[in-house]
C-alpha positions in Angstrom: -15.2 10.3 -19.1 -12.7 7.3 -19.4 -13.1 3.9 -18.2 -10.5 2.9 -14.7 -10.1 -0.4 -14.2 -9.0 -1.6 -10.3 -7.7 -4.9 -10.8 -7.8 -6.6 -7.4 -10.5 -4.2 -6.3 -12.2 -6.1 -3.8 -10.5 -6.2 -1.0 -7.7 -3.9 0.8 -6.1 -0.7 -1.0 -8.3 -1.9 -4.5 -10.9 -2.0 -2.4 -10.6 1.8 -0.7 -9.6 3.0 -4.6 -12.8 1.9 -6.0 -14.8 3.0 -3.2 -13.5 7.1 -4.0 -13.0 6.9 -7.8 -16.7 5.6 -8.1 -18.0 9.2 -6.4 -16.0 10.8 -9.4 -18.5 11.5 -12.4 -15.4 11.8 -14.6 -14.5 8.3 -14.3 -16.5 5.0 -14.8 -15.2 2.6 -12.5 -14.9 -1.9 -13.1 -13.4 -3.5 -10.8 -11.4 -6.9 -11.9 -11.6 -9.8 -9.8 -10.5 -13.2 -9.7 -13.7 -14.5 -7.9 -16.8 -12.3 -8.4 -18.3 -11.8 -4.9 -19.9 -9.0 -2.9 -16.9 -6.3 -1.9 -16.6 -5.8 1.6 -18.5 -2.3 2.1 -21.9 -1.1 2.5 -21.4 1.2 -0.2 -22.8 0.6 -3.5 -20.2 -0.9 -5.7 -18.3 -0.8 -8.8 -19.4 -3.3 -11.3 -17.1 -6.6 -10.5 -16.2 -8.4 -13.9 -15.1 -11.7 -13.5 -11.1 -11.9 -14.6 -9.2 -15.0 -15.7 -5.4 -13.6 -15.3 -3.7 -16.8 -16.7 -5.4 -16.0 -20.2 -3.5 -12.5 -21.8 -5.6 -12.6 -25.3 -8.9 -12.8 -23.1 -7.4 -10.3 -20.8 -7.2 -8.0 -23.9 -10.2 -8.6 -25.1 -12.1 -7.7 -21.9 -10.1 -4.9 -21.4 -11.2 -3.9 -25.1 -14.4 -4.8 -23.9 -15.1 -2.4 -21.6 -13.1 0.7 -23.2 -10.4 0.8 -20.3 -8.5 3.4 -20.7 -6.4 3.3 -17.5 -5.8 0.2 -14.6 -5.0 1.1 -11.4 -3.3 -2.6 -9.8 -4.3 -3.6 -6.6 -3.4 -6.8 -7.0 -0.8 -8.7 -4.6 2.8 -9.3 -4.7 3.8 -11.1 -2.2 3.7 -14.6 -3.9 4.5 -15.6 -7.7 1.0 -16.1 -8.7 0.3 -12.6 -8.1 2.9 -11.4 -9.8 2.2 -13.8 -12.6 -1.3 -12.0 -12.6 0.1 -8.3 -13.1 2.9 -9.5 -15.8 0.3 -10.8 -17.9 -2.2 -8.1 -17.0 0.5 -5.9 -18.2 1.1 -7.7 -21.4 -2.7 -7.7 -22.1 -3.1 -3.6 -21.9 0.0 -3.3 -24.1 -2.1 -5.3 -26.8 -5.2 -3.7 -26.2 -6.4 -0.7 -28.6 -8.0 1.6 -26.2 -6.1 1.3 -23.0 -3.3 4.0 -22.5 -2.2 4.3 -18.8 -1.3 1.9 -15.8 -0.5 2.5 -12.3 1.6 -0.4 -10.7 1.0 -2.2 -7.6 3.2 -0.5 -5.7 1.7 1.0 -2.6 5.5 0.9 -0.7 8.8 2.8 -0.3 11.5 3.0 -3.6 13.1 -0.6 -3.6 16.3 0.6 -1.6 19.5 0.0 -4.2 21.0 -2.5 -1.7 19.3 -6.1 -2.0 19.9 -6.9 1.7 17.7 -4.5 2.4 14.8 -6.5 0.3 11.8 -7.4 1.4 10.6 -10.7 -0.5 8.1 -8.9 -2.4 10.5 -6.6 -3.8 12.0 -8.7 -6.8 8.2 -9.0 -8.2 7.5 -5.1 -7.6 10.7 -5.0 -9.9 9.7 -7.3 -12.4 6.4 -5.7 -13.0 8.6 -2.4 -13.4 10.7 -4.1 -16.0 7.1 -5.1 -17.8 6.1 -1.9 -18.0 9.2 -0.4 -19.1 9.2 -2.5 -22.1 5.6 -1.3 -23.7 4.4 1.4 -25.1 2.0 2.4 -22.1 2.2 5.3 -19.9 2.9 4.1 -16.6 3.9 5.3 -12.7 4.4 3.4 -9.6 3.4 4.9 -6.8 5.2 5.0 -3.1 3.3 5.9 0.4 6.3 5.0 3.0 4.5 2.5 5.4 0.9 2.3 5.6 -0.8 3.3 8.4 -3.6 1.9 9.0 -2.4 -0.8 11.4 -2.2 2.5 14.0 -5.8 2.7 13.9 -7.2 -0.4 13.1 -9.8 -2.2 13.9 -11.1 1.1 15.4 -10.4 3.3 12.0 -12.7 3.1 9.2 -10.2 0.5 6.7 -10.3 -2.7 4.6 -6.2 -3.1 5.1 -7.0 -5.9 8.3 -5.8 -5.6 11.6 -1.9 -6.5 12.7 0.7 -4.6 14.2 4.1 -4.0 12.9 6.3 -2.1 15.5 3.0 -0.6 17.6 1.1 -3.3 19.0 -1.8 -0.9 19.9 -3.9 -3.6 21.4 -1.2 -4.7 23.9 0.1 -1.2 24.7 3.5 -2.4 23.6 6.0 -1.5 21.2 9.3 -2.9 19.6 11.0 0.6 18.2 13.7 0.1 15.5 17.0 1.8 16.9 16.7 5.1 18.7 13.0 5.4 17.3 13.7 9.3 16.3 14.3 8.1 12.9 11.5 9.6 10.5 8.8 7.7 8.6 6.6 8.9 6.2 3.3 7.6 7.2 0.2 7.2 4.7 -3.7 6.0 5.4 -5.2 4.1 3.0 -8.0 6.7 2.4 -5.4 9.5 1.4 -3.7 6.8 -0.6 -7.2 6.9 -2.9 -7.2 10.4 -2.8 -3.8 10.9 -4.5 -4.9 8.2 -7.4 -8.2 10.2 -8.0 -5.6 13.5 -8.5 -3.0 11.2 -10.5 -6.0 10.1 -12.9 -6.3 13.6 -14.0 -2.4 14.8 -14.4 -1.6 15.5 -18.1 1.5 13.4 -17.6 2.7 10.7 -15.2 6.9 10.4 -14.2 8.1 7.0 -13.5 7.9 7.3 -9.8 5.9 9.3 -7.9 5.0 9.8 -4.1 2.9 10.9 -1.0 2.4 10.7 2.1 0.0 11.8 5.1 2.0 12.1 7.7 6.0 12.4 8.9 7.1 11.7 12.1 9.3 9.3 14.1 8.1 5.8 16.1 8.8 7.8 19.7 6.4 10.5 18.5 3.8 7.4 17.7 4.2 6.3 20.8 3.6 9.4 23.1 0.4 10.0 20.8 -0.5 6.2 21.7 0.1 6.7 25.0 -2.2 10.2 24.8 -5.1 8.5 23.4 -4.9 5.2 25.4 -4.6 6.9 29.0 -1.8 4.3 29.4 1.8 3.7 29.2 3.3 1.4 26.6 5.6 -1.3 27.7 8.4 0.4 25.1 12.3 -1.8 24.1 14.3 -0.6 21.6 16.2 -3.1 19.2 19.7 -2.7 18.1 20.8 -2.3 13.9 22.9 -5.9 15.2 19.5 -7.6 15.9 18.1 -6.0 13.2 20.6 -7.5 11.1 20.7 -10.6 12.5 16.5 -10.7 11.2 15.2 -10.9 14.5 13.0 -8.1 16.5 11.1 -8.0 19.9 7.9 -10.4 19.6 4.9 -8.2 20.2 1.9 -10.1 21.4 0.1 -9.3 18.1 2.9 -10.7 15.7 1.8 -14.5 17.1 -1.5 -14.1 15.2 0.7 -14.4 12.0 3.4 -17.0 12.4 0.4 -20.0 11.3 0.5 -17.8 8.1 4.0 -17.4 7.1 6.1 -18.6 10.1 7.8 -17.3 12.9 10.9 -16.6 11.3 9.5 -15.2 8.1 7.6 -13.0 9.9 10.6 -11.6 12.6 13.2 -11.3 9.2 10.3 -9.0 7.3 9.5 -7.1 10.2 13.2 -6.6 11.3 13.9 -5.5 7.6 11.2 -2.9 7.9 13.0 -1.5 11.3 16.8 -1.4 9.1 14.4 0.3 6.3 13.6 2.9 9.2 16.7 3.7 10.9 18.3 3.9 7.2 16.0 6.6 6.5 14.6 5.0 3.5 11.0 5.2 4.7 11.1 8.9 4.9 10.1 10.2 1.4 11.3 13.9 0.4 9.1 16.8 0.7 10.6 17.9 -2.7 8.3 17.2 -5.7 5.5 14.8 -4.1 1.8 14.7 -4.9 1.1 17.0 -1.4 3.2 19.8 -3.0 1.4 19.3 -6.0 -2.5 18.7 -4.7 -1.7 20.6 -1.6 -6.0 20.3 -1.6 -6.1 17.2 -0.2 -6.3 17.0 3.3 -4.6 14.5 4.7 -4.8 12.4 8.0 -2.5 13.1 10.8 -0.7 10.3 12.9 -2.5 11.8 15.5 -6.0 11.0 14.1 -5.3 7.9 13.0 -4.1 6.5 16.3 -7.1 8.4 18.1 -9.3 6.2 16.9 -8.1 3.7 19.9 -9.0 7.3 22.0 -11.7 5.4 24.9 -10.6 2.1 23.7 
C-alpha cells in the first residue's frame, strides 16, 4: 500500500479522484487543501490535511510526513497563483525522500504546437511540464479531450459545476464550431478517476498519456440532445472567420459567466475551443491510449451522459 496525495481534492476533478481511489485498499488516500473544510459529497472522505503552498520546505516536510509516495494535482491553472501552487508543490516532492511519482494537472487536450491556438491556461500547463522535467520524479500528464460533464449536468451525478460550452442543454440551443462533423473525444469526470486508479498501478508512466469515453462529433451531440429532450434545438453554425476573429454565438447560458471573467474573455476562450474542434486537435488517437490498455473500464457514452436531461 503507498500513500496518494490529491492536491486540490476538494472540489471538482480532485474531488471525483479522491472519492474512487479511497474504495481502493491498495492505496491510502490525503487529500491537500488550501482551506480545510467538509468536501462536497456525502461519501465518507479522505483525510483533508491543511496545505500552505507558498512554503516548499514545509511542503516537503508534510509530504515526508505522511509517506507520499505519489500526487495526483488537481489543483487549478487558470490563474498565476495556482500555478505558483503546483511549481512549488513540484519543487517540494523533488526534495522529499519518500515521494517518487506525480501526475500533472492536466485534465485537457496536448497544448497544440501553434500558440494562436492557446488557451490562457496553456503557458502554466507548460510551465509545470518544464518543472517536472527538470527533477528526478517520475511524472505523466494526462489528456481527456473536453470534459463532458457540462452535457449532463446538473442532472448527472458531478462536482465539475454547471455551464455550457457549445450545448446549452438548458436552453435547447447550440452554437456548433464549423460544420459540427468534426470529432471530439469526449471524457466524464467519473471515467477520468477510473483511468488514474489504473495509472497508479502501471509499472511505468510515458510523458503523456490519454483517454477518453467517448468520440463523436457536436451534430451527433445534438441529435442525442434532441432524443432525450423531446425537443428541437435552436442550432447556428459559426464560421473558422468568426472563430478567428474570437467571437462565437452567445448561448443564453454563457451570460452566467461574463461577471466572472468578462464577456470578451469568455467569447475568445470559447471560440478557441470551436478552432481546437474543427482543427481536429480535440480528437485523441485510438492508437496507444489507456482504453486500449485497460479496455476493463467501462466507460460512459455521450449518449448516457446527455440522458440524464431524458424527462427534464
Amino acid at each position: 500500500m503507498v500513500t496518494v496525495a490529491i492536491a486540490g481534492g476538494t472540489g471538482h476533478i480532485g474531488l471525483t479522484i479522491a472519492e474512487v481511489l479511497k474504495k481502493n485498499p491498495n492505496h491510502r488516500v490525503i487529500v491537500l487543501s488550501r482551506t480545510v473544510r467538509a468536501p462536497d459529497t456525502q461519501d465518507n472522505a479522505a483525510p483533508v490535511i491543511a496545505t500552505d503552498y507558498t512554503n516548499i520546505d514545509a511542503l516537503a516536510h508534510l509530504l515526508e510526513t505522511n509517506a507520499v509516495h505519489t500526487i495526483v494535482s488537481a489543483l487549478s491553472l487558470k490563474t498565476p497563483s495556482g500555478s505558483a501552487a503546483e511549481l512549488n508543490l513540484i519543487a517540494a516532492a523533488s526534495k522529499s525522500s519518500t515521494t517518487k511519482r506525480f501526475i500533472a494537472s492536466d485534465w485537457a487536450a496536448p497544448i497544440p504546437s501553434d500558440p494562436t491556438l492557446h488557451l490562457p491556461q496553456d503557458t502554466l500547463r507548460l510551465s509545470t511540464i518544464a518543472a517536472l522535467s527538470h527533477t528526478s520524479l517520475e511524472w505523466t500528464a494526462l489528456h481527456v479531450g473536453q470534459i463532458a460533464d457540462y452535457l449532463g449536468t446538473p442532472h448527472l451525478r458531478s462536482h465539475m459545476g454547471v455551464y455550457a460550452l457549445h450545448i446549452d442543454m438548458a436552453h435547447r440551443s447550440a452554437a456548433i464550431p464549423g460544420t459540427g462533423d468534426d470529432e471530439i473525444s469526449f471524457t466524464y469526470s467519473g471515467d477520468i478517476a477510473l483511468f488514474v486508479e489504473a495509472v497508479l498501478d502501471m509499472p511505468v508512466w510515458e510523458r503523456e498519456m490519454s483517454c477518453y469515453s467517448d468520440c463523436c462529433s457536436l451534430n451527433d451531440v445534438v441529435r442525442v440532445a434532441e432524443d432525450a429532450t423531446g425537443t428541437k434545438f435552436n442550432v447556428t453554425h459559426d464560421s473558422v472567420d468568426k472563430l478567428e476573429r474570437g467571437e462565437m454565438t452567445e448561448l443564453p447560458s454563457h451570460r452566467s459567466l461574463y461577471p466572472l471573467m468578462g464577456k470578451t474573455a469568455v467569447q475568445k476562450r470559447f471560440a478557441t475551443f470551436g478552432l481546437l474542434t474543427v482543427k481536429g486537435l480535440l480528437r485523441l488517437p485510438e492508437e496507444g491510449s489507456l482504453n486500449r490498455l485497460f479496455p476493463h473500464i467501462k466507460t460512459m457514452t455521450v449518449a448516457e451522459i446527455v440522458g440524464a436531461w431524458r424527462g427534464k
